[in-house]
C-alpha positions as CSV (number, residue, x, y, z in Angstrom):
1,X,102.5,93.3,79.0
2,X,102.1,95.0,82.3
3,X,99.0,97.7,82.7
4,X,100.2,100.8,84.5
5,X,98.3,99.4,87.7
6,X,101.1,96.8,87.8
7,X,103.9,99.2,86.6
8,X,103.0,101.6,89.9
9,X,102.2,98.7,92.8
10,X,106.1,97.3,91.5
11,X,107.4,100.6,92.0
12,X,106.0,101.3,94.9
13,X,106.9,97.8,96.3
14,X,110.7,98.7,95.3
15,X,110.3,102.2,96.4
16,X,109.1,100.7,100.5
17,X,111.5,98.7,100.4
18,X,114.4,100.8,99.7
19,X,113.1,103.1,102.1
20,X,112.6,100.3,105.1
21,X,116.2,99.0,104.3
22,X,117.5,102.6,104.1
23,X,115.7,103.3,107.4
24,X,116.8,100.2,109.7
25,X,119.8,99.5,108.2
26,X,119.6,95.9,109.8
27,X,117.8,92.8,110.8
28,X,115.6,94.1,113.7
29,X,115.1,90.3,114.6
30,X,118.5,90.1,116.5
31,X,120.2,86.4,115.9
32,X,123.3,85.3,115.5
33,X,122.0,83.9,112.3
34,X,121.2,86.8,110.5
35,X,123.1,87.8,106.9
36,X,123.5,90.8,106.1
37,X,121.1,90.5,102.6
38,X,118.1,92.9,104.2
39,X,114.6,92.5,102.9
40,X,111.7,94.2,103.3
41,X,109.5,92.1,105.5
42,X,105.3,92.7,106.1
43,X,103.9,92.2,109.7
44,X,100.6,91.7,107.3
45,X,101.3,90.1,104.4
46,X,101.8,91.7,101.3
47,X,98.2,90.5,99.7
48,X,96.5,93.3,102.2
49,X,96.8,96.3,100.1
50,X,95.4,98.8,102.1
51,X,98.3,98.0,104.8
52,X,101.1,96.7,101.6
53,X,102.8,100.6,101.4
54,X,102.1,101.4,105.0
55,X,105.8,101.4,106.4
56,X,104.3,101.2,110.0
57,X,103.7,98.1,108.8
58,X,107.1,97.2,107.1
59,X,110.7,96.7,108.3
60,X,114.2,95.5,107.2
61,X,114.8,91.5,108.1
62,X,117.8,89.4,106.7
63,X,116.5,86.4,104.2
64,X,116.2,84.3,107.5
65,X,114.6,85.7,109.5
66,X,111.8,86.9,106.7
67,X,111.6,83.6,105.9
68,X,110.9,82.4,109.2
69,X,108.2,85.0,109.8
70,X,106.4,83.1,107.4
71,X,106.2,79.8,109.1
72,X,106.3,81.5,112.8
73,X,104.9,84.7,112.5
74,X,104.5,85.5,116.7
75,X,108.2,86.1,116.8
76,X,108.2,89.3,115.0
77,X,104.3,90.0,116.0
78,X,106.0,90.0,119.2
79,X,108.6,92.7,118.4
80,X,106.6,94.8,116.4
81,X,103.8,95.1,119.4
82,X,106.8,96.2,122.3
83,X,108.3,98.4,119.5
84,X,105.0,100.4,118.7
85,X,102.2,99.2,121.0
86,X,99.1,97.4,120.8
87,X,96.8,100.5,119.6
88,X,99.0,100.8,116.5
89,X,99.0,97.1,116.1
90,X,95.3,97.3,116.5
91,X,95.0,100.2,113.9
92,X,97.4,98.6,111.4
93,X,94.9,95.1,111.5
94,X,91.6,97.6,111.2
95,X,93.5,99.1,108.0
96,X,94.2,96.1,106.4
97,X,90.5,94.5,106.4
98,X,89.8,97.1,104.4
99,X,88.3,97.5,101.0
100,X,91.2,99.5,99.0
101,X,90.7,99.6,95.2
102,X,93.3,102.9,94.8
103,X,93.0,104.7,91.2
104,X,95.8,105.3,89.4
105,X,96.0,108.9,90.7
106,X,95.8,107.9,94.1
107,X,98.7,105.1,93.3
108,X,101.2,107.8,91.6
109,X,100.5,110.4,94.5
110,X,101.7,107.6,97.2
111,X,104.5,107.0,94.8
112,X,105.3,110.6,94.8
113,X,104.9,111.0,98.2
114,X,107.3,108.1,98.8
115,X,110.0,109.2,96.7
116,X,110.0,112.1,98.8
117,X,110.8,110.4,102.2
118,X,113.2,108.0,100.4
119,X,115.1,111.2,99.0
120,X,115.1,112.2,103.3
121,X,117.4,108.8,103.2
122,X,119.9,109.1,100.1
């Protein structure tokens, strides 16, 4: 059975990504060999919570090309730092070696807080 811990991070996993798919609307890794099944791809991975909700740190990729940013990770480093800049980038990697142990408060609050600027989208 799943605590309420789990319960909230899968929301608010769903929740990002609905909102980063909502937002782009397409692969921003343009190729010929992109479908058109968006996910919700992390510059820095997923396992960095601090940076896991951040959607700075999130965007919309087909199946592809979120795959490949896991074997060859410079190609969308490389868009993401001319799309938003190297302080950002910098910011974004100072966030994520952080120690973030959020409470359940602070996790429904970010989940409220997202709904919010998902319901901007919908």
């Amino acid at each position: 059975m799943k605590t309420t811990r789990k319960k909230l991070i899968d929301k608010l996993d769903k929740i990002v990504s609905l909102i980063v798919r909502l937002r782009d609307k397409k692969c921003i890794t343009p190729s010929v060999k992109c479908t058109k099944v968006l996910q919700c791809s992390h510059l820095i991975r997923r396992g960095k919570l601090p940076t896991r909700f951040d959607l700075d740190n999130c965007n919309a990729q087909c199946s592809y090309h979120n795959y490949l940013h896991n074997n060859y990770p410079e190609i969308y480093t490389e868009w993401w730092l001319n799309k938003y800049g190297q302080e950002k980038y910098n910011h974004l990697i100072a966030q994520s070696q952080k120690i973030w142990k959020p409470s359940i408060t602070e996790l429904q609050e970010l989940l409220e807080h997202l709904t919010k600027i998902y319901n901007t989208y919908v």
